[in-house]
DRENDOLUM-868359 format. One record per residue (C-alpha): residue number from 1; residue in one letter; x, y, z. Coordinates in pm, whole numbers. Last residue first. Example, Ala and Ser with C-alpha at 12.3 -4.5 7.8 and 13.67 -1.06 7.14 Angstrom:
REM residues 2
2 S 1367 -106 714
1 A 1230 -450 780
This chain:
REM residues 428
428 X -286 2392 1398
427 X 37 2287 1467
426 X 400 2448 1382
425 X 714 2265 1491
424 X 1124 2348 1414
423 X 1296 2073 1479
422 X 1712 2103 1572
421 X 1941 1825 1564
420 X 2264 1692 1767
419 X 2413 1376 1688
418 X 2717 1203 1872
417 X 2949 889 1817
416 X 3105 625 2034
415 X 3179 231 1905
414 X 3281 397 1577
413 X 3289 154 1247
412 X 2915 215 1163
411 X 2970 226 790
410 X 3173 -129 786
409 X 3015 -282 1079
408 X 2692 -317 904
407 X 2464 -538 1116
406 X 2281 -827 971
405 X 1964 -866 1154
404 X 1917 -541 1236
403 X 2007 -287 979
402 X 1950 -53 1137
401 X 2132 66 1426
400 X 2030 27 1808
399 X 2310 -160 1957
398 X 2581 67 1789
397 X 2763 137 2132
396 X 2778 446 2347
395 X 2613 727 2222
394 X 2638 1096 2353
393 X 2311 1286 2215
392 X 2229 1697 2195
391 X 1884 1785 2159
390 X 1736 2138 2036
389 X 1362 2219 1985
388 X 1168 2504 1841
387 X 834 2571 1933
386 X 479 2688 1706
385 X 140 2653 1831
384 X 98 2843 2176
383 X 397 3052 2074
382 X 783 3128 2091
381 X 766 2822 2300
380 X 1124 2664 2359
379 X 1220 2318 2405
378 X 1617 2246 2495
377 X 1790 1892 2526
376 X 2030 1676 2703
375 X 2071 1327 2594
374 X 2296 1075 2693
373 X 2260 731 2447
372 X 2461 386 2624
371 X 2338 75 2332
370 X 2434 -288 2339
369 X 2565 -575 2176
368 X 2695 -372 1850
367 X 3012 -284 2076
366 X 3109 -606 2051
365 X 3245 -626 1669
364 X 3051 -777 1400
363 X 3254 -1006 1165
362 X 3483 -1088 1436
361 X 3407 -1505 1368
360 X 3056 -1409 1431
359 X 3004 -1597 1742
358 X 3287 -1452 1871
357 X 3193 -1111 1841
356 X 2815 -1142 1996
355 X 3025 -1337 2266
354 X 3169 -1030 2345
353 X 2976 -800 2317
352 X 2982 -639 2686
351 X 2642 -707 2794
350 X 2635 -1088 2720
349 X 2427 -1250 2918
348 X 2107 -1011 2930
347 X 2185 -1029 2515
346 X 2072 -707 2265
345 X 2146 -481 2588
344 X 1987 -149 2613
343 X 2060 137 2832
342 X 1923 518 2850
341 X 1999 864 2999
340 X 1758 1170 2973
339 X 1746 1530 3055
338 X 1506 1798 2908
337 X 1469 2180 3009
336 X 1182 2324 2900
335 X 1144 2711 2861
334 X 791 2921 2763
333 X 725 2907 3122
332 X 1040 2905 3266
331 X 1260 2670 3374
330 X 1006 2389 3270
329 X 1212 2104 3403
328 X 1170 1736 3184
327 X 1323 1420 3349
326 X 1426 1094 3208
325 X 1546 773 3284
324 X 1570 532 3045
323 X 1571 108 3021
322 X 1674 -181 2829
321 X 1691 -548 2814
320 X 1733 -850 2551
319 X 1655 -1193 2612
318 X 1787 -1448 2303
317 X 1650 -1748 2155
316 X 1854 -1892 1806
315 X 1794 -2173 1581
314 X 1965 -2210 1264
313 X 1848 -2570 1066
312 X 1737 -2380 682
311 X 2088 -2163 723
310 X 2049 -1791 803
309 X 1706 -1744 785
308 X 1596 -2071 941
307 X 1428 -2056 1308
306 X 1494 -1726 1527
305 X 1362 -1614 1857
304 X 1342 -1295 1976
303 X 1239 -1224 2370
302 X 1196 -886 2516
301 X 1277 -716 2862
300 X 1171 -352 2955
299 X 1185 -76 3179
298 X 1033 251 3149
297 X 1083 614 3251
296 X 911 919 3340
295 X 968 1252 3559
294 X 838 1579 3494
293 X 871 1917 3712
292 X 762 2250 3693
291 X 375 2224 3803
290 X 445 1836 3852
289 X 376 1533 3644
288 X 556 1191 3743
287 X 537 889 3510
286 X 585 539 3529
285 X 702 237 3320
284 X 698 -163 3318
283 X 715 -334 2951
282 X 750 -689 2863
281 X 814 -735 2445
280 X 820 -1087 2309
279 X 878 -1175 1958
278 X 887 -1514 1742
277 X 1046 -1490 1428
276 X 987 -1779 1159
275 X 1242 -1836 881
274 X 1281 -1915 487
273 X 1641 -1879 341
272 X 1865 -1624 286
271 X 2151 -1444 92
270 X 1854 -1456 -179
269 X 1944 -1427 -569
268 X 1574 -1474 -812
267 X 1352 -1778 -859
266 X 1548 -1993 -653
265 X 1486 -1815 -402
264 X 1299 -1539 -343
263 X 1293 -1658 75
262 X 974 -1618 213
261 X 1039 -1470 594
260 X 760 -1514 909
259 X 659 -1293 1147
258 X 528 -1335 1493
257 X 392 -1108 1765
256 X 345 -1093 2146
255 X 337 -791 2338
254 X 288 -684 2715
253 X 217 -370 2898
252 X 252 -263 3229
251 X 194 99 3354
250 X 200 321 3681
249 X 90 667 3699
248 X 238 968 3967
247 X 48 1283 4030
246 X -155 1177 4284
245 X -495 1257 4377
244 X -636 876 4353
243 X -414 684 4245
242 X -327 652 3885
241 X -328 286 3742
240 X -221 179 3380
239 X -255 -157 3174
238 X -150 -313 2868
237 X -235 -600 2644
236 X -72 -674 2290
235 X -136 -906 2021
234 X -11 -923 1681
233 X -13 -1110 1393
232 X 147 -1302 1118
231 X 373 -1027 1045
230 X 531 -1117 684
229 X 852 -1053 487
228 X 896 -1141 174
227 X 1207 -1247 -21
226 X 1542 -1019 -179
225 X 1680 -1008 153
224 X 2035 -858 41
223 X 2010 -520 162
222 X 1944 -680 515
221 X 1701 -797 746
220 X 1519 -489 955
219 X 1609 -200 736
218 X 1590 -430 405
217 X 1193 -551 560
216 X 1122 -207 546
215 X 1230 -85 215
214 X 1028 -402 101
213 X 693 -269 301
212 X 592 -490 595
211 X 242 -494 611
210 X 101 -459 1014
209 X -128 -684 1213
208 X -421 -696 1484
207 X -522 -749 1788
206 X -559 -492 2095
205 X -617 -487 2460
204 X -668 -175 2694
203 X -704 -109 3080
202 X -684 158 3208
201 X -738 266 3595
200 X -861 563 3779
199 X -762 630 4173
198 X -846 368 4455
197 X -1087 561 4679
196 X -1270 831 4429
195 X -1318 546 4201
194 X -1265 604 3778
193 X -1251 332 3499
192 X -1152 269 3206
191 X -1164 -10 2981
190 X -1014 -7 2596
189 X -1088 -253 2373
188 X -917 -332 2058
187 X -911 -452 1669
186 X -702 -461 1320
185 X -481 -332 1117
184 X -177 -218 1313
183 X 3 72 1558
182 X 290 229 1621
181 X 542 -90 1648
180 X 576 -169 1281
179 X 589 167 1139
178 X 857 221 1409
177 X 1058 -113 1412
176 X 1360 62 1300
175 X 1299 365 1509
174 X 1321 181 1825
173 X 1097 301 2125
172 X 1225 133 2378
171 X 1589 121 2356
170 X 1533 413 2117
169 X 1474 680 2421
168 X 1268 937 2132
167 X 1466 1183 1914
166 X 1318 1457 1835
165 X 1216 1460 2228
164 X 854 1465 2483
163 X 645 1366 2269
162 X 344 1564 2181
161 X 502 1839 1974
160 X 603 1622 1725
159 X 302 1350 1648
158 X 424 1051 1550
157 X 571 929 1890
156 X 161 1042 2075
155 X 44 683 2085
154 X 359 513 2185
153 X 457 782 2445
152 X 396 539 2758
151 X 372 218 2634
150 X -13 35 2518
149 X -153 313 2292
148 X -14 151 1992
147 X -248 358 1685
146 X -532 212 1509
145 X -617 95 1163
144 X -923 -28 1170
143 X -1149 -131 1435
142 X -1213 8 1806
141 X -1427 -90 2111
140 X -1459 184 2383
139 X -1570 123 2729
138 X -1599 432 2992
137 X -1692 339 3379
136 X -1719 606 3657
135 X -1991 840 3577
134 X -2110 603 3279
133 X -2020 584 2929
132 X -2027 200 2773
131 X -2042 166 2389
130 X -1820 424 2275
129 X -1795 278 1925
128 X -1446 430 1737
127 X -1426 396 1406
126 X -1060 365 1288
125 X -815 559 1046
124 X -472 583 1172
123 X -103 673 1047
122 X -136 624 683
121 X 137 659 514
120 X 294 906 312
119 X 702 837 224
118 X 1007 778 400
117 X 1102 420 555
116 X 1253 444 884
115 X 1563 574 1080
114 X 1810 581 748
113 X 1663 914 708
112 X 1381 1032 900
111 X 1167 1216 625
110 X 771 1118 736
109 X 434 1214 568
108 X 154 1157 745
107 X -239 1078 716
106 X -413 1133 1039
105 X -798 897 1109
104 X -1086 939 1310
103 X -1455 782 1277
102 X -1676 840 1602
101 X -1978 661 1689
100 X -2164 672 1995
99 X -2344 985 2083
98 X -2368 1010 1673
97 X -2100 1058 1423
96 X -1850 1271 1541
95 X -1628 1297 1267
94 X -1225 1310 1357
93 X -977 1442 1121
92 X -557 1419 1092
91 X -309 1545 876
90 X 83 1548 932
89 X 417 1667 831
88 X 753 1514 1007
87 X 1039 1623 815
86 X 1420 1548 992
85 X 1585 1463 671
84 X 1743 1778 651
83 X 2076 1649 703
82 X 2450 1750 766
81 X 2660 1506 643
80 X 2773 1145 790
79 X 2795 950 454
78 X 2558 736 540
77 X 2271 861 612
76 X 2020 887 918
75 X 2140 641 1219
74 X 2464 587 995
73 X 2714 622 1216
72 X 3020 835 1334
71 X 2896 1209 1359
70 X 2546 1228 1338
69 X 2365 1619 1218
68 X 2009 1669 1228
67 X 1783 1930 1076
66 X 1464 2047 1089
65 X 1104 2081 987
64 X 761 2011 1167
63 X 430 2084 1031
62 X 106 1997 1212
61 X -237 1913 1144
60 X -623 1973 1228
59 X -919 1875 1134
58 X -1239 1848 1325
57 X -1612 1802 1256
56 X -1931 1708 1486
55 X -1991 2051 1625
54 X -1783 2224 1384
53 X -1402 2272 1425
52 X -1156 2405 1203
51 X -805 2485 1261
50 X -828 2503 1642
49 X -529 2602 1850
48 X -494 2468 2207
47 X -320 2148 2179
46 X -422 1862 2240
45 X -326 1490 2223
44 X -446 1135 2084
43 X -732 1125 1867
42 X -614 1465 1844
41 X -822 1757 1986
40 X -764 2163 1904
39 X -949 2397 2174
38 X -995 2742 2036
37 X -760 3104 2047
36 X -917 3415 2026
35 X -993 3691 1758
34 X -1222 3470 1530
33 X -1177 3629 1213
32 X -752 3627 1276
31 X -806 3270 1390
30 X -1004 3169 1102
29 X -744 3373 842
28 X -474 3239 1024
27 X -550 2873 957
26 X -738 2970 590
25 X -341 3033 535
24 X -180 2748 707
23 X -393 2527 518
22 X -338 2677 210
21 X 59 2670 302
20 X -40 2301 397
19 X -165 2217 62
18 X 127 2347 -149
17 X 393 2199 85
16 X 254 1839 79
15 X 231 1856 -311
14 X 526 1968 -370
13 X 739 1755 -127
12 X 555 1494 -264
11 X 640 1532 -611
10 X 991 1613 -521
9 X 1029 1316 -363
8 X 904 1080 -643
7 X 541 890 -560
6 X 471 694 -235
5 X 113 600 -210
4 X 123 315 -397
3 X 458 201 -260
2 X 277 227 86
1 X 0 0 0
């Protein structure tokens, strides 16, 4: 579906620019005629800025342009030169259609790099049956294609102003996996409920899958997977609890999904063969919101095991773990202060490398076992709708690199390297 949608760069770039600087224009012309500023609502965040808003009818988007610099690998190109490919433009609409129904959906277009896959794609597009809504109990059932509300910034990663970074802590939230981890085709439930005693409490569940686009499956695999690759399906469960009259939540989530790999061969060259994945992903985080202070974090383990792919008779089961830290200060308030430190480990028994090196002969050297990223960073308001972030990162290994499966040691020869970028973002 993606390759459908994708056309030339320069098409797109048009395109995209043309219909957001009318957008941006009947923007300031409604807020101009209205003389005050309006509630905005996302399916997932909000913002106070309204583009255009009936009773039933919203739309609203955002624009967000910048660039990003990475000195000794290739987490966005490979050549190590300053970049623009930091472009994060979006669409999004929600149609209220009775007391019950709503139908939502956001359309983006996405310029990470090496990160992910750039092109238009559709973020969401669901309808959303509110079929329990009671003082203290809300029930929603879901179907289409529907965002990954189940870790703490999952549902809110696409959208720039919402998250808390450019750059979000990728021992969690890893950008190669991104169009695969922020949501699927398919179904959910969410559960909520409030008690003046015990606090409010989420619960959600969701089935579904995602296609895996040929640029994709080269990020994940290799440049020489020349076969098919397939997520059979995907299940995830989560949970949150907020006492009452605190300012601290508590989550849990959990993930299962498989995928499978058709080899091309022998009609066409394949370094491969065919293979199952099986993948586990155990998530505990929590968040602190103050008047000037913010603190989250989350801690995970996940499972990946491999059968075939390499050789038809390769078999492989390994636990990998990670965690941040990370606190936000507003210093003033148009000023944010940001600090964040995070640790992944592709093997819980092996969290210098070694063995990852041995295995391979010294193909892949140790320091792609694991991942050390320091991040300081800068978020400034000029306006309700439009801020300008700065991030600075110190990275420690080359854990978190695409590709993933087969690891290029000969671009991302550094075991330490740094980026910095700057995003400028306008919503309306």
């Amino acid at each position: 579906m993606l390759s459908k949608l994708k056309t030339s760069a320069a098409i797109v770039r048009g395109t995209l620019s043309l219909v957001l600087l009318t957008l941006l224009s009947m923007s300031l012309n409604a807020q101009e005629s209205k003389g005050a500023d309006a509630q905005l609502v996302d399916v997932e965040t909000s913002n106070n800025n309204d583009f255009f808003n009936t009773e039933n009818l919203q739309l609203h988007g955002f624009v967000a342009l910048g660039v990003i610099d990475v000195n000794g690998s290739d987490f966005v190109n490979d050549d190590g030169s300053l970049s623009t490919e930091l472009t994060e433009i979006g669409l999004n609409a929600s149609w209220q259609l009775n007391s019950q129904f709503r139908l939502a959906g956001q359309v983006v277009y996405l310029d990470g790099g090496n990160r992910y896959e750039k092109g238009v794609r559709v973020d969401y597009a669901l309808i959303d049956w509110s079929a329990i809504a009671t003082d203290n109990w809300q029930l929603n059932i879901y179907a289409g294609r529907s965002k990954n509300n189940h870790w703490l910034y999952s549902s809110t990663r696409t959208v720039p102003f919402a998250r808390p970074s450019i750059i979000l802590p990728q021992s969690v939230y890893f950008d190669g996996f991104r169009d695969i981890a922020s949501g699927h085709d398919g179904a959910g439930v969410k559960l909520s409920h409030s008690n003046d005693e015990y606090g409010n409490f989420d619960f959600n569940l969701t089935y579904g899958r995602s296609d895996i686009s040929d640029e994709q499956a080269k990020s994940l695999l290799s440049e020489f997977a020349t076969g098919k690759a397939k997520q059979d399906f995907d299940l995830q469960a989560s949970a949150y609890w907020q006492p009452a009259y605190s300012q601290w939540r508590f989550g849990l989530s959990l993930l299962d999904s498989d995928f499978s790999y058709q080899s091309s061969m022998p009609e066409k060259p394949d370094a491969f063969f065919d293979a199952e994945f099986s993948f586990q992903f155990y998530t505990l985080n929590a968040l602190y919101e103050g008047e000037f202070w913010e603190f989250s974090g989350e801690v995970y383990q996940s499972r990946f095991k491999t059968t075939g792919f390499y050789v038809p008779q390769y078999h492989s089961d390994n636990i990998a773990q990670g965690y941040y830290f990370q606190t936000r200060y507003k210093i003033t308030p148009d000023l944010t202060f940001l600090a964040r430190y995070e640790d992944f480990y592709l093997n819980k028994d092996d969290k210098d490398g070694k063995k990852l090196e041995e295995a391979s002969m010294g193909l892949i050297p140790a320091y792609f076992g694991y991942h050390k990223d320091t991040t300081l960073g800068l978020t400034y308001d000029f306006t309700s709708n439009l801020s300008l972030r700065l991030e600075y990162h110190w990275v420690h290994g080359t854990g978190r690199l695409t590709p993933v499966v087969v690891p290029n040691p000969r671009i991302n020869n550094s075991e330490d390297w740094q980026l910095w970028a700057a995003q400028l973002m306008y919503w309306f």
